[in-house]
N, C-alpha and C positions, 0 to 999 in steps of 0.2 A: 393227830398222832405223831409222837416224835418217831427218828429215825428207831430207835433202840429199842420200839417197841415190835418193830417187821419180826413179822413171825416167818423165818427165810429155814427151808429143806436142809443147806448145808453151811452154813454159818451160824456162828452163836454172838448175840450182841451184848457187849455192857459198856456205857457209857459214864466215866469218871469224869464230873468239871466238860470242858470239851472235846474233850478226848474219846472218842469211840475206838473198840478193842475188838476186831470178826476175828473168831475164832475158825478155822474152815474142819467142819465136820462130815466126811466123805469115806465113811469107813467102807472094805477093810482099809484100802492104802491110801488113801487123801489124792487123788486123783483129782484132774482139774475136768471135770464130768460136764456137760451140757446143763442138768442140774446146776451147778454151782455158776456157771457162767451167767443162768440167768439169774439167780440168787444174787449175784456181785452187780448186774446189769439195775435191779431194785434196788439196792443199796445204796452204789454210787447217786444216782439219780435222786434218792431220800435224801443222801446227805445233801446235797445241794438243796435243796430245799428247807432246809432244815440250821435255821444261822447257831443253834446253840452247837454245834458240832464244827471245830474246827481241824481236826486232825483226825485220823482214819490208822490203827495200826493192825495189819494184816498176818498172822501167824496162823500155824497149825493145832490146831485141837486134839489129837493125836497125838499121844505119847512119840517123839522121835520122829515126825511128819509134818514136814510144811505143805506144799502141792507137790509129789512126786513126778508126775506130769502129766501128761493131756491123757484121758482114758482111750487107751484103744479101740475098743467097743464103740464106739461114734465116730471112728471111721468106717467102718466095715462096708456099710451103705455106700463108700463111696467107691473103696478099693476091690467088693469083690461084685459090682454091677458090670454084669456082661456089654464094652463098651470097646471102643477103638482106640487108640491112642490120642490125646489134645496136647494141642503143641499150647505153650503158656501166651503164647499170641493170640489161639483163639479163645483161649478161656477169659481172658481179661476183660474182654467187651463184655462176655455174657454175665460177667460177676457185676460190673458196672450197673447195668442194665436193674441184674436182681436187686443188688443197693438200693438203690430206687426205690423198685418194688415192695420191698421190706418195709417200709417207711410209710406206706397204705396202710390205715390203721385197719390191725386184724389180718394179715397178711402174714406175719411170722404165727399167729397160732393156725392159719390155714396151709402153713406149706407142712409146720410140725405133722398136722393130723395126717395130712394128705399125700404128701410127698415122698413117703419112704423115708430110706436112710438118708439119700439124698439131699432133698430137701430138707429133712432136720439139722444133716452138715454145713446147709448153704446157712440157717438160720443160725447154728454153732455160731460162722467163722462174723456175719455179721453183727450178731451179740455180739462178739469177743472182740473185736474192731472198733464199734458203737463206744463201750462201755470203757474201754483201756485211754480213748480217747477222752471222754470225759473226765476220767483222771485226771489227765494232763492238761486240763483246761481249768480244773476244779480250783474254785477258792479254799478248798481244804487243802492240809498237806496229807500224800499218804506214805507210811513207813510200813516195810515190809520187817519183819521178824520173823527172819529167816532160821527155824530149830528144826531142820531134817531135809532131807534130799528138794531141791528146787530143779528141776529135770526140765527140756522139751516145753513144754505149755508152762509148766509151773515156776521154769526160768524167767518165759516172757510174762508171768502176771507180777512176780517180781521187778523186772526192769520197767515195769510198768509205774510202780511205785517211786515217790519221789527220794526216796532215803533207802537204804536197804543197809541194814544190821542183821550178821550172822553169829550163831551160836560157831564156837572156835573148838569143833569139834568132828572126829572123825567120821560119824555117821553123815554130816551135810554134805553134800555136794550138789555141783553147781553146773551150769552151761547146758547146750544145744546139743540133745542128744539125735536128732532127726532123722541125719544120712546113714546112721547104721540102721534105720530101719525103713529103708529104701526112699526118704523124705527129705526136706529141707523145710525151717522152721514157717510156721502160714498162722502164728500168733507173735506177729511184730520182730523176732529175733531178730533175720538178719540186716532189720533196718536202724533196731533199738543198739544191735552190739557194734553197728558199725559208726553210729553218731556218738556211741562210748567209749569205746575203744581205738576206732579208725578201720582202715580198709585191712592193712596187715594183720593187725592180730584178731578182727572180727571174720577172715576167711578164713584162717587158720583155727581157730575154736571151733567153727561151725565143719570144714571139713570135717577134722580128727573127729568131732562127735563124741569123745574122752570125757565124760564127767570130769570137772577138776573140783578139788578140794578147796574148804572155806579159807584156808589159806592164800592157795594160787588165783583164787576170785579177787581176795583183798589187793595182792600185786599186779593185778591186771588191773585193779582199779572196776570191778563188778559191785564193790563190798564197799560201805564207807568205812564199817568200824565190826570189827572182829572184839566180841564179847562175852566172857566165860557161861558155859551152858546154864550156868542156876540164875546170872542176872541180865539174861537176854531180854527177856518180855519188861522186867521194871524200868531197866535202860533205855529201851527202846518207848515207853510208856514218858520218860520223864524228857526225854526229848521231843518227843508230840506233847506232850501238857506246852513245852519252853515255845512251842512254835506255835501252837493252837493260840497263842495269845496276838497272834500279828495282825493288821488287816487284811480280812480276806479278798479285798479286791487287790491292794499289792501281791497278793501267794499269787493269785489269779494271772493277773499282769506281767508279773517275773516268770512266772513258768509258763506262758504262752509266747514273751520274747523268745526266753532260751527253747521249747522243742518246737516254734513252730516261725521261730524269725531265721533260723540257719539254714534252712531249705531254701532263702530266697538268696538276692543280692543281697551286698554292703549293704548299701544303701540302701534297699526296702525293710531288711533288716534293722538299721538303725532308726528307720520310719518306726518300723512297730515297736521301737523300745521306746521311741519320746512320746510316741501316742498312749503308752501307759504312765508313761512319765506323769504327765497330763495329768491324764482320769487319774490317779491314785493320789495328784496336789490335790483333787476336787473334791474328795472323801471328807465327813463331817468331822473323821476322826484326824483328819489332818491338820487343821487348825488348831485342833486341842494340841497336837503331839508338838505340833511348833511350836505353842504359847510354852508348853513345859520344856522345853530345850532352853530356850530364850531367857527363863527365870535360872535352870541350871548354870548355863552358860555365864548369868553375873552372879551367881552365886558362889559357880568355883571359880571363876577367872579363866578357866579354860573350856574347851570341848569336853562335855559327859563321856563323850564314847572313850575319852583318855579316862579322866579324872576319878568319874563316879560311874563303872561300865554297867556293872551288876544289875541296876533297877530296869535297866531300856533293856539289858538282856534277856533276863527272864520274866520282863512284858509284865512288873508291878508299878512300875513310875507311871505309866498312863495308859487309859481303858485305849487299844486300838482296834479292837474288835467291830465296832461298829462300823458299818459302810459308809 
């Protein structure tokens, strides 16, 4: 079964060429629900499996609704359990510990049943950890299409994505709404806005708590490309077709340097960029792409990427699809 066939709660799939389009359907308000997380948690996990799928674009189904943000209603279990105060020192071991634990197969449907609020929050935050991370591992690229309020949770499943295109309109808005409601962000925020932005302006967003506008997203650098409300989804569709065409172990390898080589040194850092370096010369489709450079190259006299850019750009001068 392909990916585009998942019969998923709160998503809607249709896959054009390589490109798949999740629509997130979570009425009334598009809330980023427990439902949907594990819906996203199938998904991701399909598309990896699944090589006709190279690009992933993520919007709201919702007239005027991307992910508003994290349902309330799935904390409740946590925030109103008759309990003592846990300093974030002692909570960290025991979160470790359940990681683990989760990962026994049938252990996230046994805390679901059994655990209360609680447990279904601890399975939340793991789903939503699990699954964000795969993303960013993924041989696919995903673009967010961003047409309505991206808030709290539905911020971070956005920054989650590797692109993020907003509709350039007044109903969006953006960023880490948490601390007004007695919180700090526990779906990636303040780790995602501070490797985006840096320490000043990711403390500053995340204090204030202030929705900003698809605007102030764009000049923060939140937003790559601010795009009129009627041609958001095609935009954002024709830019996953352009990229859906690359090798998926290069997306793979380039986005596991960049999110997951800057946490280390220089130098293990630059280890993990020439170790894709590597694997991605190894690729069957990399031979091909060489032989066709190679004929380019006496054919214009010069370098393609100058002369003749178009065909390598929009990934018709040679199939690189294949691993």
């Amino acid at each position: 079964m392909s990916v585009a066939d998942l019969s998923l709660e709160t998503i809607q799939l249709v896959q054009d060429g390589r490109v798949l389009t999740a629509r997130v359907v979570a009425p009334p308000l598009n809330f980023a629900t427990p439902e949907f997380v594990r819906d996203l948690d199938t998904l991701t996990a399909a598309v990896d499996a699944d090589d006709t799928v190279g690009a992933v674009v993520i919007t709201g189904g919702l007239p005027g609704r991307f992910l508003t943000h994290a349902d309330p209603r799935a904390l409740i279990g946590m925030v109103e359990l008759p309990h003592p105060f846990i300093p974030a020192r002692a909570a960290a071991p025991f979160l470790r510990i359940g990681d683990v634990a989760m990962r026994v197969p049938g252990a996230t449907r046994l805390a679901e049943r059994f655990g209360g609020g609680l447990g279904a929050g601890l399975v939340w935050g793991h789903r939503w950890k699990k699954t964000t991370l795969r993303m960013n591992r993924s041989g696919a690229v995903y673009l967010a299409a961003i047409n309505g309020p991206a808030l709290g949770g539905g911020h971070e499943i956005a920054l989650s994505c590797d692109l993020r295109y907003a509709a350039d309109a007044d109903h969006v808005k953006l960023g880490q709404i948490e601390t007004l409601a007695n919180l700090i962000p526990g779906g990636g925020g303040t780790q995602r806005l501070s490797r985006l932005l840096g320490a000043a302006k990711a403390i500053e967003v995340t204090l204030e708590g202030a929705p900003l506008s698809a605007q102030e997203g764009y000049r923060l650098g939140l937003v790559h490309r601010l795009v009129p409300e009627d041609q958001l989804l095609a935009e954002t569709q024709s830019t996953a077709a352009r990229l859906a065409t690359r090798n998926p172990v290069v997306i793979a390898e380039a986005k596991r340097a960049i999110y997951f080589g800057t946490d280390k040194s220089l130098s293990r850092g630059l280890d993990r960029e020439q170790a894709g370096f590597i694997s991605t010369g190894t690729t069957i489709a990399a031979a091909r792409t060489t032989t066709a450079f190679l004929e380019d190259l006496d054919r214009l006299g010069d370098t393609p990427f100058l002369a003749d850019l178009k065909p390598w750009l929009d990934g018709t001068r040679v199939d690189q699809t294949s691993k």
